[in-house]
Structure formats: C-alpha cells, structure tokens
N, C-alpha and C positions, 0 to 999 in steps of 0.2 A: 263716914260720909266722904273721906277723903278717897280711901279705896278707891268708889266709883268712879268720884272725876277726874281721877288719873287714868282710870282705863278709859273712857268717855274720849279723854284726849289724843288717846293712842290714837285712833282711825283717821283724827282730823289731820294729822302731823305725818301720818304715814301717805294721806293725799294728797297733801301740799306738797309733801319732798315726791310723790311720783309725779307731779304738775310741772314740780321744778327740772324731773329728769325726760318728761317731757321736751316740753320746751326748749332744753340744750339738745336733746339728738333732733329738732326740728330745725334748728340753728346751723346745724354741724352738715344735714342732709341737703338745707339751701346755700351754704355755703361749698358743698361738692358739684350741686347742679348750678350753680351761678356758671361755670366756667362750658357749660354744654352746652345749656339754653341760649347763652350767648351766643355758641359759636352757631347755634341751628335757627336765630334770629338773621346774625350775618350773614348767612352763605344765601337769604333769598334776598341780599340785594345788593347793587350794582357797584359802581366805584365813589360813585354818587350820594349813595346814600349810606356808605358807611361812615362818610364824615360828616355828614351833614342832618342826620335824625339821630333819633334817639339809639341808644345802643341795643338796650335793652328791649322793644318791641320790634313787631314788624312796620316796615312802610310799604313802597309799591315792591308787587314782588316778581323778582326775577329769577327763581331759580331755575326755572328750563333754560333760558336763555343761560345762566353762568354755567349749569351742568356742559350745554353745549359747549362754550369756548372751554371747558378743562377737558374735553375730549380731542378737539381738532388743536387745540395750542399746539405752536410746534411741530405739527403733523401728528396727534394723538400721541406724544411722548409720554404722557402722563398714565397710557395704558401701561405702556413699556416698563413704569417706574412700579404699576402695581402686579405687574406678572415679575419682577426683579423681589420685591418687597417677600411676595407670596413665596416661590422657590427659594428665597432666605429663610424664614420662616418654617415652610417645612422642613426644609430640608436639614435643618439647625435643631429645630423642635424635637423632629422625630429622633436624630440623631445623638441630640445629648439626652434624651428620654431611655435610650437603647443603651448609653455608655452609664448613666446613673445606676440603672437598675442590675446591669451586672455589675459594677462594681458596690453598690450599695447592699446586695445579697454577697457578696462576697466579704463585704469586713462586716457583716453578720452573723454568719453563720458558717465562715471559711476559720481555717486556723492556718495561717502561715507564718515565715519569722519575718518581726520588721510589721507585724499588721498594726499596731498601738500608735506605732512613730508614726506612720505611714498617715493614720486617721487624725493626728495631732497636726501633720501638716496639713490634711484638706481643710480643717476647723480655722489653721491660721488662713490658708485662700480665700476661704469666707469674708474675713475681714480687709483684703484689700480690695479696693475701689477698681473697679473694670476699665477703667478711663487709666489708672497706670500703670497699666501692663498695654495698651496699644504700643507705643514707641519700641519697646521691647519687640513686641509680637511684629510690627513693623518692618524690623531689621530682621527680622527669620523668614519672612516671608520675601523678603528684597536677598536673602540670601540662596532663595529655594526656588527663586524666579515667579513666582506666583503674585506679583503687586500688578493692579488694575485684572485681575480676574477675579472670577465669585469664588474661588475658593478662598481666596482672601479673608472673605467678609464669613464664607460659613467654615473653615475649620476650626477659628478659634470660638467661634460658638459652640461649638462641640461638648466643649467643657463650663461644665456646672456643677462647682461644687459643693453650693445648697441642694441642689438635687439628689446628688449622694448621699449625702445627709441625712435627707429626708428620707428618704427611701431607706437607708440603711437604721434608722430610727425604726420605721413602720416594719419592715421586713421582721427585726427584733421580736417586734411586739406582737405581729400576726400570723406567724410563720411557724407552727409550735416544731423543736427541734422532734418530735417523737415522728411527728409526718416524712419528714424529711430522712430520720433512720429507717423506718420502714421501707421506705421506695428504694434507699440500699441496700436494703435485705431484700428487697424483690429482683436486687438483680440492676439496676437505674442505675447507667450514672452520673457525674457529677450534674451533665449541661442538661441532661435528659432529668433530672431532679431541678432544677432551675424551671425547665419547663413545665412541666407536667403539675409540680406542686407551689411552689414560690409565686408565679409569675401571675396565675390566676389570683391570687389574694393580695397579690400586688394591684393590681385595675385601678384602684381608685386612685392611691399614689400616684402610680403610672399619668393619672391624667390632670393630677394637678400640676407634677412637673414638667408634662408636653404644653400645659394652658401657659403653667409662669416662663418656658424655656422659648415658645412662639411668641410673647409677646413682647418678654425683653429684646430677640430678634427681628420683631417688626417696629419696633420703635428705635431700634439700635440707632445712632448717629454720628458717635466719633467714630466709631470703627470703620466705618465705609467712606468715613469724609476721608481721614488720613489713608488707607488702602486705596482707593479707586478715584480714576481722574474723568476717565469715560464716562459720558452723560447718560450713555446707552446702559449700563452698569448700575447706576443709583440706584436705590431705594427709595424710598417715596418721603423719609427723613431729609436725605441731603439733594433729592430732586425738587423739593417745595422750597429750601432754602437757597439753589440758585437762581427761580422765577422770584423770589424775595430781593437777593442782590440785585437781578438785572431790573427791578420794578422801584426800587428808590432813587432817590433825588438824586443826580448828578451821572450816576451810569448810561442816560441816555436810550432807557430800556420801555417798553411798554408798563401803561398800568395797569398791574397783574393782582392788587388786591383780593380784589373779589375773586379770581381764580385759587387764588393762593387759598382763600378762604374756602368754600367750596370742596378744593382738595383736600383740605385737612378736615371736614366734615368726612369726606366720604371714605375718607382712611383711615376712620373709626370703626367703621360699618361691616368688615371682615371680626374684628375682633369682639363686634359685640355678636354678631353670629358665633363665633368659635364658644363663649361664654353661655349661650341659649344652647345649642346642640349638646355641648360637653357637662351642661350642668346637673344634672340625673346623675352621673358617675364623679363627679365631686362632691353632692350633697351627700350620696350615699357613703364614700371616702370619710366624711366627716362625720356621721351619724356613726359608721363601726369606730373609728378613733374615740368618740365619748362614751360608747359602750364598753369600752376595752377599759 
C-alpha cells in the first residue's frame, strides 16, 4: 500500500514545484517590464503630471504634444543626435562584426606562431571593463588628432573581443576542417575559402555579434562623453544627459523632463526593430548551436 501512495505523490509535488517555478519567472518577467511600462506611462505626460500622479498609470495624455517638443527642441537637435547615434551604431556594428569574423576564422582554423598566446590575450580583454580603457584610448586619439570627431567614438568600437570569441567558438564547431581542405584542393584560396565556405555558416553568429556589437554602440556613454565636446557630435546617451543638466534646479535651463522622457522612449524604438528584423537568423543561430 505504501508503493502506491508514493507514487500518487509524485504528480502532486512535481505540480507544486512547477507553480513554484512559475511564479518566480512571472516575478522575474514583471520585474524586467516594471522599468518599460514605466517609462511608456511617462513619456504621455507632461512636466506636470510626472510629479504629480501616480507613476505607474496613465493621467491626461500628452504624448503628441511631448513628441512635438523632442522634435523642434533646439531646433530639432534631437534628430541630429539620433542620425549621430545611428551612424555610430552602424558604422561600429558592421565594423567589429567584419574584424570578429576574420579574426575569429583565423585562430580557428589558421595555424600560425604566437596563435595560443595571442587567444590567451583576447580571453584576458574580455575581462577588462570598457570604461578602463577610455582614458588610455583618450590620449591616442588626442595623440592622432581625432578628439571631438566620430572617429573617436567609432574606432575604438571596432574592437570586440567577445565577438572573437564567439565566432572563433562557433566557427570551430561548424565549419568541418574537411570543407575547407577540399576548396584547397580545388584550387581556393585562403580569403576565397573564408568566403565561399566559412562565412555562409557563419550568418547566424555573424548576427548575434552585429545585434550585441550595435547595441553596446547605441547605448555607449562614457566613450563619447570623454571624446566629444560638440553637441552637433553626441549620441543620443550624452545628448539626453545635457537637456538633464540644463533641466535641473539651479542651471537656470528650461523644464525638459518630459522631453527628456519621451526621448529616452523613443531611443529604444531603433533597437527593438533591430531585434524584430534580426531575430529569424538569431533563433535559427541558436537552434544549429543546440543541435551541434
């Protein structure tokens, strides 16, 4: 008799603890959307009513009106900031997407002397923090005349060395060495085997690290605060945090909250497009990775 109602209890304890794990990723998914909902409640209302109502819902709503002033502030500066933002972004994206994937096929499936030490130092890059290497990259760029210009802001994007990484991971694992000797015995070579065989079964890599290599560039902030002085220059980071400065108490600046807000709604809005477009060839990325 005992038999049974041990097994009897299996189901009920196997449904509690999925209740339980319920529960926690509903916890987890409202505590990532607290910080959106909010901000998509703010941005429809005025300067008024962000201190004055409730946070969390809507009151009277203004968002044409606030869209309008984040276009003409300034004389539309705020366009400026998101065509500034964008041309970082790609331009950064594409580019360390392009430096990743050849070097990431190359300490895969290259032999050179010096490759081991070489990958033992990108593995430590990895581990330092991007915020202390500005100063450094700072004074090379103040050496090389390029401060207050966008190359500034996109050369040292360039380099990604989780991107490397990854790709030089994936490249490994999907790239069989037999493909690759083949197309040299047809005659291929080295960059013409990059192309032809490598780089196609790269695609889905490829677009994880242009998703993660654009977004850290569109969100970038120290980097362009310390390079660039020029307002015309900014990115949409450190052009929302000088309508911040000039909007608090004692600067003597307009109140730019709800502007302020508003913008930083709408400078999500690129990126959650790049995520919708790009995601077919990320999930597919991930679905050959667990097959492999």
């Amino acid at each position: 008799m005992s038999a049974p109602t041990a097994k009897a209890t299996r189901p009920a304890r196997r449904s509690g603890g999925g209740l339980v794990a319920r529960a926690g990723m509903a916890l987890f998914v409202i505590y990532f959307l607290l910080p959106f909902w909010w901000l998509l409640v703010a941005a429809t209302k005025d300067n008024d009513g962000l201190f004055g109502s409730d946070p969390l819902w809507f009151g009277d709503l203004h968002l044409i009106g606030n869209l309008r002033l984040l276009f003409t502030q300034d004389g539309g500066l705020y366009l400026r900031w998101l065509g500034n933002s964008t041309l970082y972004a790609l331009t950064s994206g594409i580019g360390a997407t392009i430096i990743a994937a050849l070097a990431g096929y190359a300490f895969a499936k290259l032999r050179f002397p010096g490759r081991n030490a070489l990958f033992a130092l990108l593995l430590g890059l990895i581990m330092v923090p991007a915020t202390a290497l500005v100063l450094p990259t700072y004074l090379l760029m103040a050496e090389a005349g390029l401060i207050d210009s966008v190359w500034a802001v996109i050369l040292p994007s360039l380099l990604n060395p989780f991107g490397v990484y990854l790709l030089r991971v994936y490249v490994h694992d999907s790239v069989p060495d037999e493909m690759i000797e083949a197309a040299r015995i047809d005659g291929a070579g080295e960059f013409r085997v990059f192309l032809s065989v490598a780089l196609p079964a790269m695609r889905p890599a490829l677009v994880t690290v242009l998703l993660f290599s654009m977004v850290a560039s569109w969100n970038n902030f120290f980097l362009p605060l310390v390079m660039i002085s020029d307002q015309n220059l900014y990115p949409l980071t450190v052009g929302l945090r000088s309508w911040y400065l000039s909007a608090t108490i004692g600067n003597g600046g307009p109140a730019l909250f709800n502007v302020i807000v508003i913008g930083s709604l709408v400078a999500i809005v690129p990126l959650i497009a790049a995520f919708l477009l790009l995601q077919r060839y990320w999930r597919g990325g991930l679905t050959i990775g667990a097959l492999k």
